[in-house]
Each structure stands twice: as C-alpha cells, then as structure tokens.
C-alpha positions as CSV (number, residue, x, y, z in Angstrom):
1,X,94.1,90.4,81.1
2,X,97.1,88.3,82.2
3,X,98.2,87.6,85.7
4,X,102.0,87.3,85.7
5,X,103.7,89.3,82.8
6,X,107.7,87.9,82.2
7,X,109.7,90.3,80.3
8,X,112.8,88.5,79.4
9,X,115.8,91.5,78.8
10,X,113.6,94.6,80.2
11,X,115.5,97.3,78.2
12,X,114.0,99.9,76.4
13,X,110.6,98.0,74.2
14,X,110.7,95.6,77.6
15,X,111.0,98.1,80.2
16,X,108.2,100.2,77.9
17,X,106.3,97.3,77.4
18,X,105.7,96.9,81.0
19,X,105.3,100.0,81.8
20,X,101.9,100.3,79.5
21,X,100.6,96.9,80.8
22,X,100.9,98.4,84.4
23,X,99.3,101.7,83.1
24,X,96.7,100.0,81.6
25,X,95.9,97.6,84.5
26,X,96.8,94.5,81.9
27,X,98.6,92.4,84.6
28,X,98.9,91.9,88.7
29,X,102.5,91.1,88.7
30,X,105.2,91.9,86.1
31,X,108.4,90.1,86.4
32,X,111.7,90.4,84.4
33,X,114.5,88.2,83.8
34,X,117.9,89.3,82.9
35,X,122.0,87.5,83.0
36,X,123.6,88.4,86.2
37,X,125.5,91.1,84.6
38,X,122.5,92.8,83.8
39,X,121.5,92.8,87.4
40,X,122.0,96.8,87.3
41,X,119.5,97.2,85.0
42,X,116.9,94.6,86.4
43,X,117.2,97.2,89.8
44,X,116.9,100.1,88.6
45,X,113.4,98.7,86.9
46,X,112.5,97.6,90.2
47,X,113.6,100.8,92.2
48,X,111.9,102.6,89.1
49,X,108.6,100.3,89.5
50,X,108.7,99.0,86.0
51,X,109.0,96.2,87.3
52,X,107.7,94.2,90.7
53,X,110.6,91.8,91.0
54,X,113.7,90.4,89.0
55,X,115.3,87.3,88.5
56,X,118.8,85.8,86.8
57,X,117.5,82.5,87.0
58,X,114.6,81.5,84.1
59,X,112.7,78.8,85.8
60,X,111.0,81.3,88.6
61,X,110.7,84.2,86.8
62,X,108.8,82.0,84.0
63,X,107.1,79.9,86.6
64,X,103.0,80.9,86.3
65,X,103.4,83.1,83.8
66,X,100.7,83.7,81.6
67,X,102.5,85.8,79.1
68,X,106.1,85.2,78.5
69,X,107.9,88.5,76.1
70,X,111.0,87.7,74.6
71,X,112.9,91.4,74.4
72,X,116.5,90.6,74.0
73,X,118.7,91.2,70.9
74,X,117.7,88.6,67.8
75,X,121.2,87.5,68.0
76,X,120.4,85.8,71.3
77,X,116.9,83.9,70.2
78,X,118.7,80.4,70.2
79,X,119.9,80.8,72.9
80,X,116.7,81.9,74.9
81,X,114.6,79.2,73.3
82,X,117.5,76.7,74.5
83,X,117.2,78.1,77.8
84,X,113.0,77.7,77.8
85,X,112.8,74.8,76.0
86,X,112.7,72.1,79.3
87,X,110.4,74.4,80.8
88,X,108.3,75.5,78.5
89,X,104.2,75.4,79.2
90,X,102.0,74.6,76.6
91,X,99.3,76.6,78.6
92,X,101.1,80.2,78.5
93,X,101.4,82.7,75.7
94,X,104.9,83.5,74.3
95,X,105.7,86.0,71.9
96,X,108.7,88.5,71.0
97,X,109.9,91.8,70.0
98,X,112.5,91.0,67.6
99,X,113.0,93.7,64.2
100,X,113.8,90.2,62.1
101,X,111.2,87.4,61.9
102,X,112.3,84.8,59.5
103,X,115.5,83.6,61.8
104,X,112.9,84.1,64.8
105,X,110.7,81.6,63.8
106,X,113.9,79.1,62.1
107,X,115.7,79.4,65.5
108,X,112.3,78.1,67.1
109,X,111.6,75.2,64.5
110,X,115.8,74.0,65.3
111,X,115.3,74.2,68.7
112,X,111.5,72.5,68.9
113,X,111.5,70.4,65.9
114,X,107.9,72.7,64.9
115,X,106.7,76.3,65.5
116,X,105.0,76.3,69.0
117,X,101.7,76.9,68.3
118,X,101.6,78.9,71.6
119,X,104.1,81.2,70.2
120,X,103.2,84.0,68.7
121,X,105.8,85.9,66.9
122,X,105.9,89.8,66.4
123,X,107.8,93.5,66.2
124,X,106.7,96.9,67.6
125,X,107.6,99.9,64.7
126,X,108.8,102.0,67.5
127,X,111.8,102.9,69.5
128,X,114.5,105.5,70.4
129,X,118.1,106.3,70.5
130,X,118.2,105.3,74.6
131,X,118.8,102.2,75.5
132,X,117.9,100.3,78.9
133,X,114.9,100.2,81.1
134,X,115.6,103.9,82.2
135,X,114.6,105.1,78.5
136,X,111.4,103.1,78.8
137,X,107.9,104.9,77.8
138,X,104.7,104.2,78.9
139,X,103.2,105.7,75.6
140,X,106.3,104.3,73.2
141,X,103.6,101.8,71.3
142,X,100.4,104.5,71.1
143,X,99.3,104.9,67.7
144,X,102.3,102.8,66.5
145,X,102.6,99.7,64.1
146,X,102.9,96.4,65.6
147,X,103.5,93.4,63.1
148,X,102.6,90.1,63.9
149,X,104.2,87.1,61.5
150,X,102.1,83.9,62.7
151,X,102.3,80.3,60.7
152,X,100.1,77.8,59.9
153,X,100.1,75.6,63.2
154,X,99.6,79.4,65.2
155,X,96.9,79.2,67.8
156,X,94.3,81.5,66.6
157,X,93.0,82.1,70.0
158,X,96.5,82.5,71.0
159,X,96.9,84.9,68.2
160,X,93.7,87.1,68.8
161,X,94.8,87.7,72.7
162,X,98.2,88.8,72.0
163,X,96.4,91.1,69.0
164,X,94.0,92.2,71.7
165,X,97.5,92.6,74.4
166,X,99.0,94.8,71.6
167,X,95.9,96.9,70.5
168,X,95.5,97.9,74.5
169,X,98.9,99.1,75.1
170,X,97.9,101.7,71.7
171,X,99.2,100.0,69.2
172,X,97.7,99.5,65.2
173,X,98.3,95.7,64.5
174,X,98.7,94.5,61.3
175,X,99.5,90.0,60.1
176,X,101.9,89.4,57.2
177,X,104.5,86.6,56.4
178,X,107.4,86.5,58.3
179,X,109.3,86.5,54.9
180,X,107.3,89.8,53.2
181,X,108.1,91.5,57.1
182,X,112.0,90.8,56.6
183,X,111.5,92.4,52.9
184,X,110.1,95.4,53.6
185,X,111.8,96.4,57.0
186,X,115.3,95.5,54.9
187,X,114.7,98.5,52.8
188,X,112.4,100.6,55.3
189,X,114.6,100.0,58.5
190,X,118.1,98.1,58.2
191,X,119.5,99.7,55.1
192,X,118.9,103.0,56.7
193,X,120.7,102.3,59.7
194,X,123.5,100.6,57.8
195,X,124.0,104.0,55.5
196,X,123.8,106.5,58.8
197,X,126.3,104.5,60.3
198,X,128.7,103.9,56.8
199,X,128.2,107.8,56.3
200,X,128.8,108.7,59.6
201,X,131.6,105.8,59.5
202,X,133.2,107.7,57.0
203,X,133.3,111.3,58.1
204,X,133.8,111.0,60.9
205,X,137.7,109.0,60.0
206,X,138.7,112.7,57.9
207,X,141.6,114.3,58.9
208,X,139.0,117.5,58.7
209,X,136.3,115.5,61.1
210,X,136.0,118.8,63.7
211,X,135.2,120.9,61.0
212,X,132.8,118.7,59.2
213,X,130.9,118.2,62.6
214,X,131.4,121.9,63.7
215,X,129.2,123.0,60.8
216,X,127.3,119.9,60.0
217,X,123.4,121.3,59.8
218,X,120.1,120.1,61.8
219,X,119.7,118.2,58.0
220,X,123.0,116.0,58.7
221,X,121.7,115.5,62.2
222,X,118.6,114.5,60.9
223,X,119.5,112.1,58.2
224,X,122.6,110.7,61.0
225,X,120.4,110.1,63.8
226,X,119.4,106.8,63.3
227,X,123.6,106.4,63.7
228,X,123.4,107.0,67.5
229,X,121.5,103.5,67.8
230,X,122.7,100.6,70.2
231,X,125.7,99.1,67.9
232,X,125.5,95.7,69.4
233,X,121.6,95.3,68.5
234,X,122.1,96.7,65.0
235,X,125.1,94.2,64.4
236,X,122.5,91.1,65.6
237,X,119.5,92.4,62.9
238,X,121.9,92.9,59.8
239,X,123.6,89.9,59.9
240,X,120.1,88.3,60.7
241,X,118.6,89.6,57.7
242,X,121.6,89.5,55.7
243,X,120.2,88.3,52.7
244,X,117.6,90.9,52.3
245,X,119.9,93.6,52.9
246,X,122.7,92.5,50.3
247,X,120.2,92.9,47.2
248,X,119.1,96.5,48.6
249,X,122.8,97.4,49.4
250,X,124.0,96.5,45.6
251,X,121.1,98.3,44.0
252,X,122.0,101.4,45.9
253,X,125.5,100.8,44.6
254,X,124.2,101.0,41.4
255,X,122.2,104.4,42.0
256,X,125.0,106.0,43.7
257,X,126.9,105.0,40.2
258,X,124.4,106.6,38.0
259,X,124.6,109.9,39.9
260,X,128.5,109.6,40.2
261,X,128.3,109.4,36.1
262,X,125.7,112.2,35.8
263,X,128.1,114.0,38.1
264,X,130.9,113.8,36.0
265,X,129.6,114.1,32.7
266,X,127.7,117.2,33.6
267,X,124.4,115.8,32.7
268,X,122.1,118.2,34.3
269,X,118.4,116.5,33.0
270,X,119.3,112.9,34.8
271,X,120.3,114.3,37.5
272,X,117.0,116.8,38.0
273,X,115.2,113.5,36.7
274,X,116.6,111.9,39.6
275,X,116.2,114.1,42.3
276,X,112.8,114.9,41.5
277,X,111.5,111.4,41.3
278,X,112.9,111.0,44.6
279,X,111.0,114.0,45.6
280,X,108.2,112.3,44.2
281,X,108.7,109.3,45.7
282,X,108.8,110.6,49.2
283,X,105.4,112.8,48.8
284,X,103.8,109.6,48.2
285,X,104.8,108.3,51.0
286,X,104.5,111.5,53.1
287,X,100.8,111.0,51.6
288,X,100.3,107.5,52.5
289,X,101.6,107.9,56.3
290,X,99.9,111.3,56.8
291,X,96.4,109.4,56.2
C-alpha cells in the first residue's frame, strides 16, 4: 500500500502502528524519527524490529515517504509542523494520532496559512497504561474506533487511502467534525482521566493513605486505572481541550452538590433517583457498545 512509512515519536500507538502495517505487509520500509534523547527508544524499536531504521534528523527520515504519522504528544504539534513545514511534499500522505483535533487542525492553519489538503487528521480509540515502543501491539487497533476529522479543502482521495490504511490495520472508521470529536471525547475520555487522577490525587495525600490502598477493592482499581496513564501526555490533551472540559467539570460540580445535599438532609428517594438513573444510563450504553 505505501512504500516508506515515517512514524514520527514511535511510542506506544507509533510503535503499534507499525507494527500492524509490517504484519499486514502495508509497507517495504518503516522508518521512525525521534529527538536525540529519545534515541533509546528509537533502538530498542530497531533491535525489536518495529522499526527498520531511525533517525533524529527530519529531512531523511521524511525524505520518500509516502505516508508521514504524526504520534507525538498534541502539545508538540506546532512544533512538528514548524519542523516539516520547509520540507513538506505535496505528493505524500500526512496524518496524526492526536486524542484532540480542533488545536490539531488550528496549529496546522497558523503554521500553513490553510489546512493541507494532503493532511488528513485523525485519533485511534485505543491504548494502554505502557508507554514506549516496548508496549506496542500488533493487534492494539483490531476492532477498535478510529476517528477521522477532515475539512472542506481535504483531499478525498487522500482521505479514502488513509480510511482504507486504518480499516487494514482492524480498525472501524468513522468522519465527524473536529469540533463534535473534541465534544464528545471531553466527556467520554478527558474528564475521566482528570477525576481518576483528582481522586487518586486526593487519597492518596491522607495521613491514612496505606490503609486506604491496603484495602482498596478490584472496584477502586478499576475505576483508578485510567490514573496510571503517561502524566505528561494527559497534561498536553486537557489543556488542549480546555474549554470543553471546563463546562463538563462545573456540571459535575453541580451533581456532586446535589448528592452532597441529599446526603445531608437524608433524602433517601433523590438519592435512589439518582443512582438508578445512573444505572440506567450506563445499561444504555452497555447496550449500545455491546451491539
């Protein structure tokens, strides 16, 4: 399908993404690029034969390439798209992996004055806890959702090969707006991650912390686990999606104040009402995914 793959930052989606597109015979030659203190990581994906070769140096790890991934933290996207803008080819395919789209696309228009209509922006639903090219997965995209947020000036041709890219390395591709994406993964995703780490945050500064832990069920495990994820790529996607989080932040305020009244004023019937919408709630959606 493509020649030369570049994965720039091979960590874990990278490394992963890689890894299927050599599975799946979708490329001769995959190459990644990485800063020169990332140079551990670039050899172990050689050693490990994620990768064929590595470079800290953009213009020859880009150089042929017929599809260019963008996996670094969204925090870094300016600075990427400064880095390829003098040698950027209108005649290869670029696209990303970021979990935020809006600031994806804005970083691209300040940098290029327009969208490039060669590049195609999008963000793989999956992931792990690991980190690093080591965690990669051959299989981390089968069967999962893979968003793709094009614009008006988007190549459609462009657009239906890096569909077509996706599909083959398993996953179920879907198109909305950049702006409906950030929406729904503020409340789905990033507000998730922001209360595992405030409740975790918060336990774990007690003076009683070894005992909470010590008997803390598989339940706190599971609702903490998301709290275990890379800090400094979490700090880059909530303060890149800041102003969908805030709204969802405040309206939990305000639920976690109706339950504190409930609470205190021993109203039993608001506080069933509650719990078993949110029961209800959750079927629905146990419903909808399990289809």
């Amino acid at each position: 399908m493509f020649n030369k793959l570049c994965i720039i930052g091979p960590g874990l989606i990278g490394g992963s993404i890689a890894r299927a597109a050599r599975q799946r015979d979708l490329c001769n030659e995959i190459v990644g690029y990485g800063r020169p203190e990332d140079v551990r990581n670039l050899i172990k994906g050689k050693e490990l034969k994620v990768i064929d070769d590595f470079y800290s140096d953009i213009a020859p790890a880009v150089a042929e390439a017929n599809l260019v991934v963008i996996a670094t933290p969204v925090g870094s996207i300016d600075f990427i798209f400064e880095m390829l803008k003098p040698i950027w080819n209108n005649e290869t395919i670029y696209t990303d992996v970021g979990s935020t789209k809006a600031n994806v696309i804005n970083a691209a228009k300040r940098v290029f004055g327009k969208l490039p209509e060669n590049f195609i922006p999008a963000h793989p639903i999956a992931g792990a806890e690991q980190s690093g090219i080591e965690a990669s997965l051959a299989d981390l995209f089968v069967n999962k959702r893979l968003i793709i947020t094009p614009e008006e000036d988007t190549n459609s041709e462009l657009l239906q090969k890096v569909t077509l890219f996706w599909e083959r390395l398993g996953a179920q591709v879907s198109i909305m707006s950049s702006e409906h994406h950030d929406a729904v993964f503020a409340a789905t995703s990033h507000l998730p991650h922001v209360l595992a780490f405030a409740l975790v945050n918060m336990l774990g500064r007690k003076d009683e912390k070894t005992e909470i832990f010590k008997y803390a069920a598989s339940g706190f495990k599971d609702f903490t686990r998301i709290a275990s994820s890379d800090p400094t790529m979490w700090l880059d996607i909530c303060l890149a999606n800041k102003d969908e989080i805030i709204p969802l932040i405040e309206q939990l305020q305000d639920e976690l104040n109706n339950i504190q009244k409930s609470l205190k004023n021993d109203n039993k019937q608001q506080l069933l009402d509650t719990f078993n919408y949110a029961r209800q709630s959750r079927q629905r959606f146990l419903d909808l995914f399990e289809n």
